[in-house]
C-alpha positions as CSV (number, residue, x, y, z in Angstrom):
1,X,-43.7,-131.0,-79.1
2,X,-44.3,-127.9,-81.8
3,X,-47.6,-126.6,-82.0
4,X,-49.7,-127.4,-85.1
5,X,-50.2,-124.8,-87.8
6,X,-54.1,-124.4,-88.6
7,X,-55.2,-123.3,-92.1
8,X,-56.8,-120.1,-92.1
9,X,-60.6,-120.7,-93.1
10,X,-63.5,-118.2,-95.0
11,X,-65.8,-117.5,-92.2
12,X,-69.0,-118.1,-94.5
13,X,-68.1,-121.3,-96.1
14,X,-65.7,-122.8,-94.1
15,X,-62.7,-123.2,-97.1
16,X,-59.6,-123.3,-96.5
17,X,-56.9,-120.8,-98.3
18,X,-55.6,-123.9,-100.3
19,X,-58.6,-124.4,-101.4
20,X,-59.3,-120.7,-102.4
21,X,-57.4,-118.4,-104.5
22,X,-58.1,-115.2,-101.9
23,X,-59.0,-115.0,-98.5
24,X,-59.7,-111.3,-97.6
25,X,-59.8,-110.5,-93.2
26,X,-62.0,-108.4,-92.0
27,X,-61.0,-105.1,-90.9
28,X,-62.5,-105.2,-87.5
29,X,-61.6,-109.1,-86.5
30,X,-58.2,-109.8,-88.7
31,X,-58.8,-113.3,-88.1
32,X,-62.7,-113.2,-89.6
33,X,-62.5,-114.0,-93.3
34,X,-64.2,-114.6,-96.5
35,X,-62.6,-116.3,-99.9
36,X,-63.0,-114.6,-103.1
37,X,-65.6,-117.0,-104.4
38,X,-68.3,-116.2,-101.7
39,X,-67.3,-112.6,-102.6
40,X,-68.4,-113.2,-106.2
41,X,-71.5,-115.3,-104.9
42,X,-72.7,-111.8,-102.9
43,X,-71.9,-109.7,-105.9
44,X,-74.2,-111.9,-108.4
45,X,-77.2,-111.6,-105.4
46,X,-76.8,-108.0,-105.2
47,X,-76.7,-107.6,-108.9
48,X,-80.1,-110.0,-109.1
49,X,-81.6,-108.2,-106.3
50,X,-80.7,-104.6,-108.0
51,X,-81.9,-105.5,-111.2
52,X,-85.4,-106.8,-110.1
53,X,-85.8,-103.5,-108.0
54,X,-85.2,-101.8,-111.1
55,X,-87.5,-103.7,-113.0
56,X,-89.8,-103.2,-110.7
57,X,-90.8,-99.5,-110.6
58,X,-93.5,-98.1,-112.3
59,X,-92.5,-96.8,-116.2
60,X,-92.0,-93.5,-116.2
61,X,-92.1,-90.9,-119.0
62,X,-89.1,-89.1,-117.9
63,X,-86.4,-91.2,-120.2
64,X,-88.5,-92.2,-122.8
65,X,-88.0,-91.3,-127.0
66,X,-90.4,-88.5,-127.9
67,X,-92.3,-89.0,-131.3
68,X,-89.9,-86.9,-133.4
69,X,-86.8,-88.7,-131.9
70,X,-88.1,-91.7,-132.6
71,X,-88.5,-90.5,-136.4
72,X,-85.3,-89.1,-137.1
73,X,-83.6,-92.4,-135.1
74,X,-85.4,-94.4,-137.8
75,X,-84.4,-91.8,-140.8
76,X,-80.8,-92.9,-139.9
77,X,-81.8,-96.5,-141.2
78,X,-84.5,-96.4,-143.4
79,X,-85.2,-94.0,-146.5
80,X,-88.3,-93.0,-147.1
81,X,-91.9,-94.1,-146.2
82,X,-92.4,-91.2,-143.7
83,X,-95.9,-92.0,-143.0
84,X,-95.1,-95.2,-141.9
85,X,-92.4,-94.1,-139.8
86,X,-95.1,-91.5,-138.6
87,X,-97.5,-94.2,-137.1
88,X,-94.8,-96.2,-135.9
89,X,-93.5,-93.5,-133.7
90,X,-96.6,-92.6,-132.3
91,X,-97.9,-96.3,-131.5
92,X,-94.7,-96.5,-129.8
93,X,-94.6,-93.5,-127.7
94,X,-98.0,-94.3,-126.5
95,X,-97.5,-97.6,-125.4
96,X,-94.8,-96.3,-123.2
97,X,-97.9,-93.7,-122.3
98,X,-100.0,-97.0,-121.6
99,X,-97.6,-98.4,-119.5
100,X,-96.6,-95.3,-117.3
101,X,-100.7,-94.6,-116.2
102,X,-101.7,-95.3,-113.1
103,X,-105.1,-96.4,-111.9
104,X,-108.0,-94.3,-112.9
105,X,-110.7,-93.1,-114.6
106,X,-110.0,-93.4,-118.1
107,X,-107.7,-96.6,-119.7
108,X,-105.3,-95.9,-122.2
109,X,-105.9,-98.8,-124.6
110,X,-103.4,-99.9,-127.1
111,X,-103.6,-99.3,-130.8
112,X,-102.1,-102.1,-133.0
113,X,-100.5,-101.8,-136.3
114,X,-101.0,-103.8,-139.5
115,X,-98.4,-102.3,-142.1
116,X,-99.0,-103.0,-146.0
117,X,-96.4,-102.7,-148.3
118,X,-94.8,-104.7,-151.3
119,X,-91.9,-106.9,-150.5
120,X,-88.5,-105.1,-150.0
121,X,-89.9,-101.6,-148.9
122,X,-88.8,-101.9,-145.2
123,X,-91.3,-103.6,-143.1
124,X,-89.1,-105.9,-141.4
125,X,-86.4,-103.3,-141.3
126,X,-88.2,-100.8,-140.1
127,X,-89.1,-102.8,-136.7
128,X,-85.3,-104.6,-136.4
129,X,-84.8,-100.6,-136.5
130,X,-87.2,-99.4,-133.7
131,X,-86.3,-102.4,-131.9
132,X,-82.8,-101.0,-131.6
133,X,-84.2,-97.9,-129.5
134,X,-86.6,-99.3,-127.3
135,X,-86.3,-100.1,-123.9
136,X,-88.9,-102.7,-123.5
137,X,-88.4,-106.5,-124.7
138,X,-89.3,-106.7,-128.6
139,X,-89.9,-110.1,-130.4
140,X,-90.1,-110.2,-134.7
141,X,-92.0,-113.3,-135.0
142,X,-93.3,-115.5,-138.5
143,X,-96.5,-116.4,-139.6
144,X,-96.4,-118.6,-142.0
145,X,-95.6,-121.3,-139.5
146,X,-98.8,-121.3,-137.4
147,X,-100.9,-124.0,-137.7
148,X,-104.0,-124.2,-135.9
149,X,-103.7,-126.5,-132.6
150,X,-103.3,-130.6,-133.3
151,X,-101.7,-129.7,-136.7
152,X,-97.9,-129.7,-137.7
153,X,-96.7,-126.3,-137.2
154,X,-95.9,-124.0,-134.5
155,X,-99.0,-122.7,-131.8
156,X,-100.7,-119.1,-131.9
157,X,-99.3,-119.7,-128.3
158,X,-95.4,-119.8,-129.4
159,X,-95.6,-116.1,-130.8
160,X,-94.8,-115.2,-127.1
161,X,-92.4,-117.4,-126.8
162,X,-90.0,-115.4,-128.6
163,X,-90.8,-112.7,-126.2
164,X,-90.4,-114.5,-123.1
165,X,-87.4,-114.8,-124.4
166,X,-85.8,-111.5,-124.9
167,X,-87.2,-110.7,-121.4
168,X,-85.2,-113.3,-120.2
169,X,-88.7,-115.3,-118.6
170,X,-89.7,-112.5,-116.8
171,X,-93.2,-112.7,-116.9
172,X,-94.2,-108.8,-115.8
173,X,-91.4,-107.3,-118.4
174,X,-92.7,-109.4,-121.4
175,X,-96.1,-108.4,-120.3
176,X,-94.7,-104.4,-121.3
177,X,-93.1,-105.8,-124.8
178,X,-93.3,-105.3,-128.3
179,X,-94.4,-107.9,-131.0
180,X,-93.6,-107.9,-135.0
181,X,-95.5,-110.3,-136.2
182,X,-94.0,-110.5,-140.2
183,X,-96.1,-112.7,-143.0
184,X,-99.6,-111.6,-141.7
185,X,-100.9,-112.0,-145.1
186,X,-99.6,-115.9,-145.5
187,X,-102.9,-116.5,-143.0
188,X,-105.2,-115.0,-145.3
189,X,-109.0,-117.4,-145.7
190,X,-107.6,-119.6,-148.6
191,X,-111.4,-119.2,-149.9
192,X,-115.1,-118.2,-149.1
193,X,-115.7,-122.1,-150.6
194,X,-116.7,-124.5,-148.0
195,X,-114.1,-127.7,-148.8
196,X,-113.9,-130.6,-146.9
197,X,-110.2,-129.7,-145.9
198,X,-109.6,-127.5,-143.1
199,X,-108.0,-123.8,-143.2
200,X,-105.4,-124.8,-140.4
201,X,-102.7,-122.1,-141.7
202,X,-105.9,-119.6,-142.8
203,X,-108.4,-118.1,-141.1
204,X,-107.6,-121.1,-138.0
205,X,-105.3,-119.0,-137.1
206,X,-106.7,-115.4,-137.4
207,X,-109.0,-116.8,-134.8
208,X,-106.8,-118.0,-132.6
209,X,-104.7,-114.6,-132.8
210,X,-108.0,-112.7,-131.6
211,X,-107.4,-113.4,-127.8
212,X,-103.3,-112.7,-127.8
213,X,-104.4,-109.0,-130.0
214,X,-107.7,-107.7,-128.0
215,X,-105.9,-109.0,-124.4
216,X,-106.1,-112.0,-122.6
217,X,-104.3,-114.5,-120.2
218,X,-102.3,-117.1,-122.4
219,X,-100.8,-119.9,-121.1
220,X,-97.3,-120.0,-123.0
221,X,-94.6,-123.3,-123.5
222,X,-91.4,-121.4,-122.0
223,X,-89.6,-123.7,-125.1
224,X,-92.0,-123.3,-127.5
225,X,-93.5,-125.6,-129.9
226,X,-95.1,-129.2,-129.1
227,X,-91.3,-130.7,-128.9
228,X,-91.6,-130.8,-125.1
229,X,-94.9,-131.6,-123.9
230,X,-94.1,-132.3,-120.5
231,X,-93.2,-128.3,-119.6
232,X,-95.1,-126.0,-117.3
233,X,-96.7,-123.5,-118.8
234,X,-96.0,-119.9,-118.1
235,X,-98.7,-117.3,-117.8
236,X,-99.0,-114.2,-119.9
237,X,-101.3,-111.7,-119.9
238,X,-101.1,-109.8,-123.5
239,X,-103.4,-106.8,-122.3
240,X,-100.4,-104.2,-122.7
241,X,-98.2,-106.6,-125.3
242,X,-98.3,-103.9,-128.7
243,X,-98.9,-105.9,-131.7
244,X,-97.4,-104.3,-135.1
245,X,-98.5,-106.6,-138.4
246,X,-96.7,-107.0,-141.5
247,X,-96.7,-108.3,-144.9
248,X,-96.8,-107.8,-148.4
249,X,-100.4,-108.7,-149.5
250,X,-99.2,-109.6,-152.7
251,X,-102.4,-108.7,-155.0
252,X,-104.3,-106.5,-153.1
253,X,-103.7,-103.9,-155.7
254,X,-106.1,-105.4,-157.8
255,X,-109.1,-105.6,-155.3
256,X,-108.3,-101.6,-154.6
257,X,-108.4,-100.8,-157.9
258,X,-111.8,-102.5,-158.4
259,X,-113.0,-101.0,-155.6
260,X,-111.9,-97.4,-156.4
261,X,-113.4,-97.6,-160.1
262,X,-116.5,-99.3,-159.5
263,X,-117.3,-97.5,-156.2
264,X,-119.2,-94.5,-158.4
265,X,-120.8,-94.7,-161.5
266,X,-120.9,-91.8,-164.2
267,X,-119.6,-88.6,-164.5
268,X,-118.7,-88.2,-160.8
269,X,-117.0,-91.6,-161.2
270,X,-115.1,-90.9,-164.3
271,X,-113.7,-87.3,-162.2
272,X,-112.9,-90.1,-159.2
273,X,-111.0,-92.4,-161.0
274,X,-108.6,-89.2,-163.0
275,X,-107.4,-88.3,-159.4
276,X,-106.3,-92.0,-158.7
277,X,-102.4,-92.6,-159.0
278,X,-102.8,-96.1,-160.5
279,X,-99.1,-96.2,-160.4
280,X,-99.5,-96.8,-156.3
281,X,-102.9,-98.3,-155.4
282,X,-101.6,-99.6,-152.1
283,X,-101.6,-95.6,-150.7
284,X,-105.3,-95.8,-151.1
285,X,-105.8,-99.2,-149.4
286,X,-109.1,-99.6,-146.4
287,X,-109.8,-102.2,-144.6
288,X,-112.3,-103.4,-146.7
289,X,-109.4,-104.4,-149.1
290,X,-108.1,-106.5,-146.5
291,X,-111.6,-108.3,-145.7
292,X,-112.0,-108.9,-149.6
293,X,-107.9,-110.4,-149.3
294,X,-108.6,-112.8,-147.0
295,X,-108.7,-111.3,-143.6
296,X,-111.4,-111.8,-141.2
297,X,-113.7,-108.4,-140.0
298,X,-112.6,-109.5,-136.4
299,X,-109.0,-109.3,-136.6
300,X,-109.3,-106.3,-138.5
301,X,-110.9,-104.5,-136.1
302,X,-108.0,-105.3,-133.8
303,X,-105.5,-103.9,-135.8
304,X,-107.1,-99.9,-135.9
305,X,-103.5,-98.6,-137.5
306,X,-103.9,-99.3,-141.0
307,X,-100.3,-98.2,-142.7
308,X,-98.9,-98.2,-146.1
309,X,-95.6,-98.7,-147.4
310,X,-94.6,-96.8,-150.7
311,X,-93.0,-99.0,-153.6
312,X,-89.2,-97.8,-153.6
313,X,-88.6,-95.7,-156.5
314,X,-85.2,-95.1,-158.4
315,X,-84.3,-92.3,-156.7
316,X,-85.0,-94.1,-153.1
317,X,-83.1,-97.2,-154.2
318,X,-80.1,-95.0,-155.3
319,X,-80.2,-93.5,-151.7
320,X,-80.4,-97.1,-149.5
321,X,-77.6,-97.9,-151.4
322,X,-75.4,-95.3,-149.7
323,X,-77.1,-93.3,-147.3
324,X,-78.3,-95.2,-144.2
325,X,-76.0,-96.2,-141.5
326,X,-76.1,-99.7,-142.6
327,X,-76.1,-98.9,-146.2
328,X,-75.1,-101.9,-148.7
329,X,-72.2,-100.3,-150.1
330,X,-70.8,-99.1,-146.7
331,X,-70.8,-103.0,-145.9
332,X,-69.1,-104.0,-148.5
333,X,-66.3,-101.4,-148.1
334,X,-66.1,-102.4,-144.4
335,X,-65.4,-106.2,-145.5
336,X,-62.7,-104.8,-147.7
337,X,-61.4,-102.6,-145.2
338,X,-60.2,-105.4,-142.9
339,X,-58.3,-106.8,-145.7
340,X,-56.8,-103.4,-145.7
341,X,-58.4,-102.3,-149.3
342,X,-60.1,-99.1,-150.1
343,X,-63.1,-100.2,-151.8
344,X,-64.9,-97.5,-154.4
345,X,-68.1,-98.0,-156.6
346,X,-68.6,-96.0,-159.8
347,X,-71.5,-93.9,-159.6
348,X,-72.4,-95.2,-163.0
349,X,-72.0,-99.0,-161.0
350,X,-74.4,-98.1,-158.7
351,X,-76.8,-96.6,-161.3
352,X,-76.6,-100.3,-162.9
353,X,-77.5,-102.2,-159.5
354,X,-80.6,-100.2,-159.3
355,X,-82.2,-100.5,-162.9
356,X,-81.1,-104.5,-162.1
357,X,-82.5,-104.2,-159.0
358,X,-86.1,-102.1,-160.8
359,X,-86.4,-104.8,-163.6
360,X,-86.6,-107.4,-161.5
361,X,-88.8,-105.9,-158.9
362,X,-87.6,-106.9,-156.0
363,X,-87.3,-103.8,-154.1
364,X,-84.4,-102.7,-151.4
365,X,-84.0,-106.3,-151.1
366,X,-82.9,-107.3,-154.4
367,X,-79.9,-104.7,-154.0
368,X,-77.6,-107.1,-151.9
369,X,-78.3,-110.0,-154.0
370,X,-77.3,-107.8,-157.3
371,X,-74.2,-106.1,-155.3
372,X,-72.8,-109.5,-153.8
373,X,-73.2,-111.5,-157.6
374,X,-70.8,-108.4,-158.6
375,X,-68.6,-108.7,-155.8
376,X,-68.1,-112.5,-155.0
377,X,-64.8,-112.9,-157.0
378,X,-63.6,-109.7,-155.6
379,X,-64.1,-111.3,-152.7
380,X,-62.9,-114.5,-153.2
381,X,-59.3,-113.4,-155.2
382,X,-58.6,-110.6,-153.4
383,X,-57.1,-111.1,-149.7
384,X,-54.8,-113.7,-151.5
385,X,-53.1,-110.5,-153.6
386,X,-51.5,-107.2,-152.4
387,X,-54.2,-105.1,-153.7
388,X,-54.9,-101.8,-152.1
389,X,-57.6,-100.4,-153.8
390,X,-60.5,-101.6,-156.3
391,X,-62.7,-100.0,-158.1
392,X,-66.0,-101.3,-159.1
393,X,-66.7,-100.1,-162.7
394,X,-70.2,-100.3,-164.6
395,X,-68.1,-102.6,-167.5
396,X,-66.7,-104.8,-164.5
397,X,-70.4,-105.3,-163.0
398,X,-71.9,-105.9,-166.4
399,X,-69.3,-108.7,-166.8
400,X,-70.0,-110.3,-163.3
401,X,-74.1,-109.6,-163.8
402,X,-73.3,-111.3,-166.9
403,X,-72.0,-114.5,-165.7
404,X,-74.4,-114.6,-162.9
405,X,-77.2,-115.2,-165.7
406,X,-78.7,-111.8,-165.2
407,X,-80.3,-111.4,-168.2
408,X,-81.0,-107.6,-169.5
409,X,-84.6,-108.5,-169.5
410,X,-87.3,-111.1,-167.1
C-alpha cells in the first residue's frame, strides 16, 4: 500500500498550498513555512507599528518651513496680499514652535488669526495653499451651518470633526492640527435689539466657539452632526489646535470710515481724514470695527491676529490670470492639451476678462466664471473636430460674453 502524500501547510495559519497562492520555507527548517497572506498580514502590523512610533516622537524643529519659505511657497499660488501672507507664515511657524517645547518655565501660547478681506481676494485660497505645505493635519471648515445646540444645523462640536478626520481619528495628531474656519462673519449678533427669537446662527455660536478657541477638552461625534446619536464621543483637547478665521465682512467699510472721520474733531481731524485712502478702508480696520459688525468682545480677544486682505486691483487680476501655478488660463490650456490642442489667449482677451471681471466686482473669483462663459463652446465643439490650435480673440470673447447676457454695464 503507497504512502499518502500530505499537503504542505503555512506554519502560522495552518493553510494548505491549495489554498494559498505562495508558501515560502524557511531557510533554516525547509519544511517550516508561511503563505504569502500571513506575509502581507505582518507587513500591514509592522507598517501600523512604524507609523505610530513615528507619530509619536516629540515635533522637532529640524524639518520644519522657516517663515520666508513659507512666503515664497505661498507666492507660487497667490498674488499679492503680502501682509497677509506675512502673518500667516509666522502663526504657522510658531505653532510648529508650540508644539516642539518641552516642559517649562514659560508656555508658548498660540495666537489665532481672523483674516478680513472682500470676497475673491484669497482667503480660502490662501489656506487650501498653506495647507499643501504643512505637515500637521489641516481642516477648512464653514460657518454658516452652525446652529447653536437643539437647533437644525451642524454643532460648534462638528468643526473638529473635519479634523479628526484628516488625522485619520488619531486623537494626539488632530490635537497638533490646523483649523480654517471660512464664513466667520455669517455668525455676526443679527442685532443689539432684544427679540423674542433666538440668535441660534449669531452670537449662539460665537459663544459656543469660545471654549474650542481659548483651549478646552471637547467631546467630538467621530461622524459628525446629530445623524447618529448613538456614537461614542471622542475626546479632544483644542489647547494646541491653531484657529485661522475668515470672511468677507461685507460692510464693514462703512463702520471704519465712520469711525476714522468722527474719531477727531476740527483741524486735527480734517489733517486725519486727508491721509485716509478711502479707496481701501479695510487696511485700516481694529477690532473695534468687528465689535460694532457684530462680533462679540470675547471672541475677539481670542483671535489677537487681526489681518487684512487688499481688494485685487487690475493689475493683480491680470497677474492671477497667468502667473500662479494654478493660474486660470494654464487650466484651461491643460484641458485642451489632452485633446491635443494648443490653446492661446489674446492679451487683448485677457484684458477683457478683467474689466468684466472689475465691473462686476467679484474679485479673483469672478475670473473663472467670465473665462469658462467664453470657453464653453470651445469646449463643447472642439474634441469632435481636428483642430490643433485656437485662439481666443477679444472679438470671439465679446461674442460669447455676449450671449452669456453679460451686459457692458450692472
Amino acid at each position: 500500500m503507497a504512502k499518502k502524500r500530505t499537503e504542505p501547510v503555512c506554519t502560522f495559519c495552518g493553510r494548505p498550498a491549495s489554498m494559498s497562492s505562495m508558501l515560502v520555507p524557511s531557510a533554516v527548517e525547509p519544511t517550516t513555512m508561511i503563505c504569502a497572506e500571513c506575509i502581507e498580514h505582518i507587513h500591514e502590523a509592522l507598517r501600523d507599528y512604524n507609523q505610530k512610533e513615528i507619530e509619536a516622537q516629540d515635533v522637532t524643529m529640524d524639518n520644519v518651513p522657516k517663515p520666508r519659505e513659507i512666503f515664497e511657497f505661498l507666492n507660487q499660488y497667490v498674488i499679492g496680499q503680502d501682509d497677509a501672507k506675512r502673518y500667516l507664515s509666522v502663526a504657522v511657524y510658531n505653532h510648529y514652535k508650540r508644539l516642539a517645547q518641552h516642559n517649562d518655565d514659560v508656555d508658548i501660547e498660540k495666537s489665532n488669526i481672523i483674516m478680513v478681506g472682500p470676497t475673491g481676494t484669497g482667503k480660502t485660497l490662501l489656506a487650501k495653499t498653506i495647507a499643501r505645505l504643512l505637515d500637521v493635519p489641516f481642516a477648512i471648515v464653514d460657518a454658516t451651518v452652525l446652529t447653536e445646540a437643539g437647533y437644525v444645523g451642524e454643532d460648534i462640536e462638528s468643526l473638529l470633526t473635519r479634523l479628526l478626520q484628516a488625522a485619520d481619528y488619531d486623537v494626539e495628531k488632530a490635537e497638533r492640527g490646523i483649523v480654517f474656519i471660512d464664513e466667520i462673519d455669517k455668525i455676526a449678533r443679527k442685532g443689539d435689539n432684544p427679540s423674542i427669537t433666538r440668535d441660534v446662527s449669531g452670537e449662539g455660536v460665537q459663544q459656543g466657539l469660545l471654549k474650542l478657541l481659548e483651549g478646552s477638552i471637547v467631546n467630538v461625534p467621530p461622524q459628525g452632526g446629530r445623524k447618529h446619536p448613538e456614537q461614542k464621543m471622542i475626546a479632544v483637547d483644542t489647547k494646541n489646535i491653531l484657529f485661522i478665521c475668515g470672511g468677507a465682512f461685507d460692510g464693514i467699510e462703512r463702520k471704519i470710515a465712520h469711525r476714522l472721520n468722527t474719531h477727531v474733531v476740527g483741524y486735527a481731524g480734517t489733517k486725519t481724514r486727508s491721509r485716509v485712502n478711502s479707496d481701501n478702508y479695510l487696511q485700516y480696520v481694529a477690532p473695534q470695527d468687528l465689535k460694532s459688525f457684530g462680533l462679540i468682545p470675547e471672541i475677539i480677544g481670542r483671535l489677537p491676529l487681526l489681518v487684512h486682505l487688499d481688494p485685487l486691483d487690475r493689475e493683480a487680476l491680470l497677474r492671477v490670470l497667468t502667473e500662479p501655478k494654478n493660474a486660470i488660463t494654464r487650466q484651461y490650456e491643460k484641458i485642451f492639451a489632452m485633446d491635443g490642442v494648443k490653446l492661446t489667449f489674446a492679451p487683448e482677451t485677457l484684458e477683457l476678462i478683467v474689466d468684466k471681471a472689475i465691473e462686476y466686482k467679484l474679485g479673483a473669483r469672478g475670473l473663472r466664471s467670465i473665462v469658462e462663459s467664453i470657453m464653453i463652446d470651445a469646449m463643447f465643439e472642439v474634441p469632435s473636430t481636428d483642430v490643433k490650435e485656437l485662439i481666443i480673440t477679444k472679438e470671439y470673447a465679446e461674442e460669447k460674453l455676449a450671449k452669456a447676457n453679460f451686459a457692458s454695464n450692472i
